[in-house]
TORKOL-4160 file (C-alpha; in steps of 0.2 Angstrom, whole numbers, padded with zeros to 4 digits, m for minus):
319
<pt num="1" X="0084" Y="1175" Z="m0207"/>
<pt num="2" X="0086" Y="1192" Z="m0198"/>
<pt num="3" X="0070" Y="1189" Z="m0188"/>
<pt num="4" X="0078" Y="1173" Z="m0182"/>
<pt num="5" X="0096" Y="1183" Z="m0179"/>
<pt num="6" X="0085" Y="1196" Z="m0170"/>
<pt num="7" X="0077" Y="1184" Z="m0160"/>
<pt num="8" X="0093" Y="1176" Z="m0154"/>
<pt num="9" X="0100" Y="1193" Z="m0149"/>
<pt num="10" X="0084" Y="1196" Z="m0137"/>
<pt num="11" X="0086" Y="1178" Z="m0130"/>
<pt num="12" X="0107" Y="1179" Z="m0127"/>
<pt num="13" X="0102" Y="1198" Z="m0120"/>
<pt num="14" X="0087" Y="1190" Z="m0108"/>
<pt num="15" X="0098" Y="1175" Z="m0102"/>
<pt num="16" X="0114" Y="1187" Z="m0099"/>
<pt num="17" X="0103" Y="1200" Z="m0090"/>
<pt num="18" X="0097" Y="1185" Z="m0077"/>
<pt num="19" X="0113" Y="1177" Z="m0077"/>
<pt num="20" X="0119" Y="1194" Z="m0069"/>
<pt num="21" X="0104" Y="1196" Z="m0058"/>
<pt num="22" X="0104" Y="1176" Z="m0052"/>
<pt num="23" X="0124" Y="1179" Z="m0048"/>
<pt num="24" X="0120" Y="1195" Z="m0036"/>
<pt num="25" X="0105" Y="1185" Z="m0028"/>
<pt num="26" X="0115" Y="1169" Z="m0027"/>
<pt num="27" X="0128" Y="1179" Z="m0017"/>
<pt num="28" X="0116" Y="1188" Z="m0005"/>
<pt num="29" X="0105" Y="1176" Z="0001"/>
<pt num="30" X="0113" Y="1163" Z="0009"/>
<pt num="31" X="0102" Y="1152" Z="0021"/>
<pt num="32" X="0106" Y="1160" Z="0036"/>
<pt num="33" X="0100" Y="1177" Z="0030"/>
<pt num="34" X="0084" Y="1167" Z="0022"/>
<pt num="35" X="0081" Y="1160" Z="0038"/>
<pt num="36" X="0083" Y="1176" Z="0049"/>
<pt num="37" X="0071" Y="1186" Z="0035"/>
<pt num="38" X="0058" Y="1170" Z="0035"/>
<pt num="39" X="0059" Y="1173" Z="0056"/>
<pt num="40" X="0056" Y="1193" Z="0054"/>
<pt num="41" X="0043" Y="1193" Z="0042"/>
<pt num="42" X="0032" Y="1179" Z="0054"/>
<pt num="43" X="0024" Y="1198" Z="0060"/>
<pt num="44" X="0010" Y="1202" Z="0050"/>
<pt num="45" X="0014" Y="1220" Z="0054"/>
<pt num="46" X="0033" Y="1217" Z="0044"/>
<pt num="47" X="0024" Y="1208" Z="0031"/>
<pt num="48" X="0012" Y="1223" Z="0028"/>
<pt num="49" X="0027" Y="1236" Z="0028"/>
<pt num="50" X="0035" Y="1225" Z="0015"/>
<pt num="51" X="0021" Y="1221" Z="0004"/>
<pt num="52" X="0018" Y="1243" Z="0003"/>
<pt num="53" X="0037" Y="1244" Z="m0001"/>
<pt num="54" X="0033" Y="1233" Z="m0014"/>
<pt num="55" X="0016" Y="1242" Z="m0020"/>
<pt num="56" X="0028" Y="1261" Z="m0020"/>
<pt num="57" X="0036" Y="1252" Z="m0036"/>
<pt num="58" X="0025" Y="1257" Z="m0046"/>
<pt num="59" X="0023" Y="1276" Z="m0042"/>
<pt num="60" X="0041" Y="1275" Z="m0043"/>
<pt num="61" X="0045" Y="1270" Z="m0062"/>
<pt num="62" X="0027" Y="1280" Z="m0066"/>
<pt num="63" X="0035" Y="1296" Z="m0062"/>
<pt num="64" X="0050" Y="1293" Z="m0067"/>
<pt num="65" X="0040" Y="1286" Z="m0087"/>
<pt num="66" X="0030" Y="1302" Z="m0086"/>
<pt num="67" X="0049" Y="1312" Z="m0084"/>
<pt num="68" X="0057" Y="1302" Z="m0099"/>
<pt num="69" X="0040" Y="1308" Z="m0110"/>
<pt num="70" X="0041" Y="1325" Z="m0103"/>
<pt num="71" X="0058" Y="1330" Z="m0104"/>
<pt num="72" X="0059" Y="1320" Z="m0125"/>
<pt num="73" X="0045" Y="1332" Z="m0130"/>
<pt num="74" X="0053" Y="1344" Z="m0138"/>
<pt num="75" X="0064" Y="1330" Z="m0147"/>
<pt num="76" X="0048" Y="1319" Z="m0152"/>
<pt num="77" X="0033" Y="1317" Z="m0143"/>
<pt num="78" X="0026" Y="1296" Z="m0139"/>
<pt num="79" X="0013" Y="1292" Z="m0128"/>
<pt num="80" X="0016" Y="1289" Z="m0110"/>
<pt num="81" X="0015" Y="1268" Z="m0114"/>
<pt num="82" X="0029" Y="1270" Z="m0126"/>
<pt num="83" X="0039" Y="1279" Z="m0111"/>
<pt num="84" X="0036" Y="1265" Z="m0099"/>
<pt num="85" X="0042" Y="1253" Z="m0110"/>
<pt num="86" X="0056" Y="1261" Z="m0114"/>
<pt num="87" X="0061" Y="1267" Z="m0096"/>
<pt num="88" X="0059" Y="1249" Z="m0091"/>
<pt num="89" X="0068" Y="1240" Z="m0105"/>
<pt num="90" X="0082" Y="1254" Z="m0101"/>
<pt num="91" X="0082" Y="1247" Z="m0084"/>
<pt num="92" X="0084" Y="1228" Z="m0090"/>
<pt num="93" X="0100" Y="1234" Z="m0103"/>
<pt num="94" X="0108" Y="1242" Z="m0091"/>
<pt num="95" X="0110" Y="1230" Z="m0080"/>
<pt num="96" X="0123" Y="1221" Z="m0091"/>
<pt num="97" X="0135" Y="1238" Z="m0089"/>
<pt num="98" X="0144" Y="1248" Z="m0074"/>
<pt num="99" X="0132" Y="1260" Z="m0067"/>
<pt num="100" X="0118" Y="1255" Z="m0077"/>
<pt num="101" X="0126" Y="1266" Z="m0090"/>
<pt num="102" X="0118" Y="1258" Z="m0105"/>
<pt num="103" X="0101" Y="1260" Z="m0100"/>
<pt num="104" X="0099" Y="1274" Z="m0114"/>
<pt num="105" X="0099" Y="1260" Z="m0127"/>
<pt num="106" X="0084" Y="1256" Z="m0122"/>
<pt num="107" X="0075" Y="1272" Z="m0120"/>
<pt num="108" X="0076" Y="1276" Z="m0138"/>
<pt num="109" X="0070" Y="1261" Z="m0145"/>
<pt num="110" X="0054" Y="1269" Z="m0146"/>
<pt num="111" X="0058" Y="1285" Z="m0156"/>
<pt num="112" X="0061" Y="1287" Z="m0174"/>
<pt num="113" X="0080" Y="1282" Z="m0179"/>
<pt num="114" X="0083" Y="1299" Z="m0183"/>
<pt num="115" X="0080" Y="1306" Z="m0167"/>
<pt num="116" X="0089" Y="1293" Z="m0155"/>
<pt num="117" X="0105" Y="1302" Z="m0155"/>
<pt num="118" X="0097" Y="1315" Z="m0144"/>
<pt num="119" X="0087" Y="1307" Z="m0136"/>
<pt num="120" X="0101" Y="1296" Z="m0130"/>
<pt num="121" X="0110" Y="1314" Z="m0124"/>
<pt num="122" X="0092" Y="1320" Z="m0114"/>
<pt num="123" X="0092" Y="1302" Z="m0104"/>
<pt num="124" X="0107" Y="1309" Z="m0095"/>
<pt num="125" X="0100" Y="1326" Z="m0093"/>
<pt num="126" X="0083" Y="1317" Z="m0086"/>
<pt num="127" X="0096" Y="1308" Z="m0073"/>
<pt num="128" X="0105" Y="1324" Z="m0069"/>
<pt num="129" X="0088" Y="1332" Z="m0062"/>
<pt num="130" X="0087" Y="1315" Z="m0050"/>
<pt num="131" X="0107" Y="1315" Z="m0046"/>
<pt num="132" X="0104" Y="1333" Z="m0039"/>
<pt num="133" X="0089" Y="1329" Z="m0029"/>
<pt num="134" X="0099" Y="1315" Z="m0023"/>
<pt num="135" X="0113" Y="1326" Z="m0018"/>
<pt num="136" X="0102" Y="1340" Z="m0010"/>
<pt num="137" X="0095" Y="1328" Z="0003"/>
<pt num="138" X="0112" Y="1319" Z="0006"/>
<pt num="139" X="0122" Y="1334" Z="0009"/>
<pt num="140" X="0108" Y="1341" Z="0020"/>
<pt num="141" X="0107" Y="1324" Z="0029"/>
<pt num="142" X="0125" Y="1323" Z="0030"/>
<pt num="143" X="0129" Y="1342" Z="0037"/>
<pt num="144" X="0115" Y="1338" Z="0050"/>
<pt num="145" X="0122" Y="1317" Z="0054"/>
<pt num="146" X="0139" Y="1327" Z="0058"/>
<pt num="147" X="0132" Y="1341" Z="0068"/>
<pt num="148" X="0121" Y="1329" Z="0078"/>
<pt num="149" X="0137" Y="1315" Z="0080"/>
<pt num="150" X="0150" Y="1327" Z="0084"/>
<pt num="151" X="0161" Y="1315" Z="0075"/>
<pt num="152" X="0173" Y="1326" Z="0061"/>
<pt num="153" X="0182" Y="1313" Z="0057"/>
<pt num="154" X="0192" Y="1318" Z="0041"/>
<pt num="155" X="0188" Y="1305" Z="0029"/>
<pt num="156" X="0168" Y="1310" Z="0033"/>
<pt num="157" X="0171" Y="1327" Z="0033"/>
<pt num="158" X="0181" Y="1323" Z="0014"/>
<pt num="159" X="0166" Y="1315" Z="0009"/>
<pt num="160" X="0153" Y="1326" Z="0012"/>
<pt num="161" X="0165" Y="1340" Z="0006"/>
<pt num="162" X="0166" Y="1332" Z="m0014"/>
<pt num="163" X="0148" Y="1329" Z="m0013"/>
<pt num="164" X="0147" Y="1346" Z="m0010"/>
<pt num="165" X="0156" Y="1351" Z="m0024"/>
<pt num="166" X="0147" Y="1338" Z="m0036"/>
<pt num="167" X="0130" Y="1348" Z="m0032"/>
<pt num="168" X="0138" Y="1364" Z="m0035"/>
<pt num="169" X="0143" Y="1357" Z="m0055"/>
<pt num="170" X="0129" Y="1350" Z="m0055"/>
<pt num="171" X="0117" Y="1363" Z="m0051"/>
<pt num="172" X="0129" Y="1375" Z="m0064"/>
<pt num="173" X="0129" Y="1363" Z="m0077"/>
<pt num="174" X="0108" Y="1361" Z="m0077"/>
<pt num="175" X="0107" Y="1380" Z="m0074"/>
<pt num="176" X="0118" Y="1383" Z="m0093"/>
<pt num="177" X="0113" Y="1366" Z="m0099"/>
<pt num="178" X="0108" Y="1370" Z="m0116"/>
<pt num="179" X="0125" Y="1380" Z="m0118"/>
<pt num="180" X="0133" Y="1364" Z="m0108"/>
<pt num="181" X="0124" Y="1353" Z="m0120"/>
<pt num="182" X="0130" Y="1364" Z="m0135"/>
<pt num="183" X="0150" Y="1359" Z="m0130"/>
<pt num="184" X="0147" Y="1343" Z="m0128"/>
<pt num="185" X="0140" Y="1339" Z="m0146"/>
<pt num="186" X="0156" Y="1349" Z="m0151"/>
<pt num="187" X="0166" Y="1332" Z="m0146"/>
<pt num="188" X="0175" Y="1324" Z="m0161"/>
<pt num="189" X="0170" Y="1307" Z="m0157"/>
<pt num="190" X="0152" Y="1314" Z="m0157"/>
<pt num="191" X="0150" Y="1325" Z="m0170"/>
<pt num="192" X="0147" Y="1308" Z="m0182"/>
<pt num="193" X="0128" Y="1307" Z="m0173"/>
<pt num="194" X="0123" Y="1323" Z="m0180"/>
<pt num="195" X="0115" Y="1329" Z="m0165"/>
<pt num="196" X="0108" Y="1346" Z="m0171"/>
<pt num="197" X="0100" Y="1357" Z="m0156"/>
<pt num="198" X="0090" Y="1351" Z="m0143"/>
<pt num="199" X="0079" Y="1361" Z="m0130"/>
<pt num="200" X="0078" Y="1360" Z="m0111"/>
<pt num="201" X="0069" Y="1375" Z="m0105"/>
<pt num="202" X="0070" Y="1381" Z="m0087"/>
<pt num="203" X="0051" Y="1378" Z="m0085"/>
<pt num="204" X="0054" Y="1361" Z="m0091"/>
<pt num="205" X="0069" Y="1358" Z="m0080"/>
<pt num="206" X="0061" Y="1364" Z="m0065"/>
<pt num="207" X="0048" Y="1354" Z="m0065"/>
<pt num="208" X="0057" Y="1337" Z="m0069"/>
<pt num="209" X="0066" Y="1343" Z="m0053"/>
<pt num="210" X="0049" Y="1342" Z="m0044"/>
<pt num="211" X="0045" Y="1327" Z="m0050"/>
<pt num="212" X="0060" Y="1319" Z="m0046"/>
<pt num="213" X="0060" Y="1326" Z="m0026"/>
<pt num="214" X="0043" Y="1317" Z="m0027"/>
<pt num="215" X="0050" Y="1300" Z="m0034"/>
<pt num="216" X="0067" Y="1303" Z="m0020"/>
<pt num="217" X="0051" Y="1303" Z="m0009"/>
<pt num="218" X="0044" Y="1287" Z="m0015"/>
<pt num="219" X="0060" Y="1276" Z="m0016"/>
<pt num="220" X="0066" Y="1283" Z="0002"/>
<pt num="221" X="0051" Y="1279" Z="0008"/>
<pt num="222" X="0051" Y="1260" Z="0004"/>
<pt num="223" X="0070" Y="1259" Z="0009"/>
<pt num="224" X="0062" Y="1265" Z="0026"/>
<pt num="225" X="0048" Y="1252" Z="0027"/>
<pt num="226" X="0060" Y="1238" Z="0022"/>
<pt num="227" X="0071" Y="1244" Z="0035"/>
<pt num="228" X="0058" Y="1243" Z="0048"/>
<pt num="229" X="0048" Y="1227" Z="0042"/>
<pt num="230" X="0068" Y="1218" Z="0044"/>
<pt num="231" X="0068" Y="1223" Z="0065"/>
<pt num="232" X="0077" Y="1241" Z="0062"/>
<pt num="233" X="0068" Y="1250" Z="0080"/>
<pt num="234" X="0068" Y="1269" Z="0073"/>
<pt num="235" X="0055" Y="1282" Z="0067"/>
<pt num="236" X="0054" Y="1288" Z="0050"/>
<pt num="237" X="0063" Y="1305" Z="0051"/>
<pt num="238" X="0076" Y="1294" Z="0063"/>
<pt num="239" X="0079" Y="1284" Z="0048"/>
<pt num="240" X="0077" Y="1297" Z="0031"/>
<pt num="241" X="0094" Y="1304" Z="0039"/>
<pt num="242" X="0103" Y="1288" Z="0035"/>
<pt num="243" X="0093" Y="1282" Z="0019"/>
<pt num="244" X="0099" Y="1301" Z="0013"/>
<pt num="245" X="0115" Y="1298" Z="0017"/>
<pt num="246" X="0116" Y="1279" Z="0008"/>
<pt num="247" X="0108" Y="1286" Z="m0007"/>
<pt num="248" X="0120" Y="1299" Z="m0011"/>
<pt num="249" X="0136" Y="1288" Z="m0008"/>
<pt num="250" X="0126" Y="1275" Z="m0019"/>
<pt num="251" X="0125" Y="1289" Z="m0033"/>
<pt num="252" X="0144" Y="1298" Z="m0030"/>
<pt num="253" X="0150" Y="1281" Z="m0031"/>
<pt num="254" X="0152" Y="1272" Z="m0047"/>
<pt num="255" X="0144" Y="1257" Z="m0046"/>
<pt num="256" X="0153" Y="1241" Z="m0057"/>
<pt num="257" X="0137" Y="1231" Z="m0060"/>
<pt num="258" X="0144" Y="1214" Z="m0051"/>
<pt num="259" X="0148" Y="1223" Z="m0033"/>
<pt num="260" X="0134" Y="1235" Z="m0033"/>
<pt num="261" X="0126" Y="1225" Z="m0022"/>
<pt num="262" X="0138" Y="1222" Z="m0009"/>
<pt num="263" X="0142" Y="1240" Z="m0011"/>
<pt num="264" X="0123" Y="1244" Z="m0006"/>
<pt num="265" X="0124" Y="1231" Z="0009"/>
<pt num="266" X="0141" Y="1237" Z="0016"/>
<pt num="267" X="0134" Y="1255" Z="0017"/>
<pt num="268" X="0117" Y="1250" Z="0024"/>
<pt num="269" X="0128" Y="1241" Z="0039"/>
<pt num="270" X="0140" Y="1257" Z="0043"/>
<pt num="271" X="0123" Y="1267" Z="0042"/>
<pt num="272" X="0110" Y="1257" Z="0049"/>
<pt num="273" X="0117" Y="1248" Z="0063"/>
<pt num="274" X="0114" Y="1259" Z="0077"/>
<pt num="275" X="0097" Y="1256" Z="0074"/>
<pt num="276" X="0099" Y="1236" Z="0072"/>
<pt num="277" X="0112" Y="1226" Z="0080"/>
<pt num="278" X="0110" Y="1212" Z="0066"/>
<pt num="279" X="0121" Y="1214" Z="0052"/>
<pt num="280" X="0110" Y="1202" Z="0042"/>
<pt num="281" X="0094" Y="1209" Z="0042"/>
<pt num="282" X="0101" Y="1226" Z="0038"/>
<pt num="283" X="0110" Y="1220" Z="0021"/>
<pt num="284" X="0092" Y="1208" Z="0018"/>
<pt num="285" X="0085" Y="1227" Z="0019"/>
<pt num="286" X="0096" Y="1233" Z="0007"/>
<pt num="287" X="0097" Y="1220" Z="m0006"/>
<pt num="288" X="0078" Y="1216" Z="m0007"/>
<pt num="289" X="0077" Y="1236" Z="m0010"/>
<pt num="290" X="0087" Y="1233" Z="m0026"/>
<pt num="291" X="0076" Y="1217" Z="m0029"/>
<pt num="292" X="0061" Y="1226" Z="m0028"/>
<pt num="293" X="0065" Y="1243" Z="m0038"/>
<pt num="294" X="0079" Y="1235" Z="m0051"/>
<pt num="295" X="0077" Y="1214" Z="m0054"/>
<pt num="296" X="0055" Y="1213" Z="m0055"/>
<pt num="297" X="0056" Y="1229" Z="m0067"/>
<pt num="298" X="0072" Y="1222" Z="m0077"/>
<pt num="299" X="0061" Y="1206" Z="m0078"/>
<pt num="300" X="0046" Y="1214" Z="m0087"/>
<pt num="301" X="0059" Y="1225" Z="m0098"/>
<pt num="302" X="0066" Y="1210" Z="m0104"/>
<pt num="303" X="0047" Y="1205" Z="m0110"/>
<pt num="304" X="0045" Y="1220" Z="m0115"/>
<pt num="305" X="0062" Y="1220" Z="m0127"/>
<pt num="306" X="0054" Y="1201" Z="m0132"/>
<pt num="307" X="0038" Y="1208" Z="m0139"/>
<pt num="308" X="0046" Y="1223" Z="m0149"/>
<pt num="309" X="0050" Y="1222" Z="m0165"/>
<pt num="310" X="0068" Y="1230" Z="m0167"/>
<pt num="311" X="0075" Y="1236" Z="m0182"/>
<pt num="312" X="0092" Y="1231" Z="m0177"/>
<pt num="313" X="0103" Y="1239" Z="m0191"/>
<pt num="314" X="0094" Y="1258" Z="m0188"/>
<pt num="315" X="0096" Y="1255" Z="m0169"/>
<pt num="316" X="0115" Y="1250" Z="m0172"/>
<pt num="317" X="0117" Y="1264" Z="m0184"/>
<pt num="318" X="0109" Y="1277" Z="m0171"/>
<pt num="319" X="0120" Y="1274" Z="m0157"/>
């Protein structure tokens, strides 16, 4: 009975996850925008640049496996194949909640039910070493977009200003994180999980930074090809200005899971069109980048969450 109960909850989580991800699609790709991206892609050149965008997944959730497995050893250690699954069945829970909040739930299927409860805690340390990245190359593309434009306007200026002010909490928080860390477990409503002490040594932490400019590297990189393979007439440092600035009003931003995508595409247009008079090819850029990097990985998390025996009642009592 609770193998078939068990069952029925991956099946109901599988059919809510792509009844999510059809709805997004069903509201990008109208026929017009298929048509226009079916015209584009007729150049073999385009189709080559898209086809490597789509190849630079892979590096892209490697990296960011091999930072979930890195920064949980001190917690408990699991091979690099338990981190991939769980980074990738993170991905496909998270899909179902604003900001992709929930994708902690399934990071931690894969360690002992006694440890879940941090390792839970660290998933949002592992993203605050890419959030500061993130932030780090917008702000520096933003200071330089301003300087080159001339245009101050205020709400830009406001903009870059709290962005500013989020990497400075940011870089203090990961600086005194174990002490951050520390009053945080101190919350009432947290206290029941029985955290107990977890390290993040600087070492550590510096080089999860690395690793994570590396992976900003990757993921820019295919926005740029898919930008160029969909008719946007720029060089790759004309357009990393841009992608930096997009990415980090895509992070300072809280995304609620059914707009995120027009969010993505309404930014790509303000951004991009100076570089491509068609409005359509721009948000086709922008939504296959989230197709590429967020639905085909979601869609093996799903199989992986099929094919992995859950112990329901511990998970439920961990979180």
């Amino acid at each position: 009975m609770k193998k078939q109960v068990l069952l029925l909850f991956k099946i109901l989580l599988g059919v809510a996850c792509f009844v999510f991800l059809w709805l997004k699609l069903h509201n990008q790709f109208s026929d017009e925008k298929i048509g226009n991206l079916k015209n584009t892609l007729q150049d073999p050149g385009a189709l080559w640049l898209l086809l490597l965008a789509v190849v630079l997944v892979i590096p892209n959730w490697l990296i960011e496996s091999y930072k979930w497995k890195r920064i949980t050893e001190s917690i408990e250690r699991i091979s690099f194949g338990n981190a991939l699954k769980g980074v990738l069945a993170g991905l496909c829970i998270g899909n179902l909640t604003p900001g992709r909040f929930g994708e902690f739930a399934g990071r931690i299927l894969y360690f002992s039910p006694d440890n879940r409860s941090k390792a839970s805690v660290t998933h949002f340390v592992c993203g605050a070493t890419q959030l500061f990245i993130t932030l780090v190359f917008g702000v520096i593309s933003g200071v330089f977009w301003l300087l080159r434009s001339g245009d101050w306007n205020s709400f830009y200026v406001i903009i870059l200003v709290i962005c500013i002010v989020l990497l400075a909490a940011l870089f203090f928080i990961l600086l005194n994180i174990e002490s951050a860390y520390k009053k945080v477990a101190r919350f009432s409503f947290l206290q029941r999980f029985k955290l107990g002490a977890v390290s993040y040594p600087r070492p550590v932490l510096l080089e999860l930074t690395g690793w994570s400019a590396l992976r900003y590297l990757v993921f820019s990189t295919q926005y740029i090809l898919l930008l160029k393979s969909c008719g946007a007439y720029a060089s790759y440092t004309e357009l990393f200005v841009p992608v930096s600035i997009s990415f980090m009003l895509m992070s300072a931003i809280p995304m609620i899971s059914f707009i995120e995508v027009a969010i993505r595409a309404s930014i790509a247009v303000i951004l991009f069109s100076t570089f491509n008079s068609n409005e359509l090819l721009l948000v086709t850029a922008s939504t296959l980048l989230w197709c590429i990097n967020l639905v085909l990985p979601s869609i093996a998390g799903y199989f992986i969450i099929l094919s992995t025996r859950i112990k329901l009642k511990e998970t439920v009592k961990a979180l």
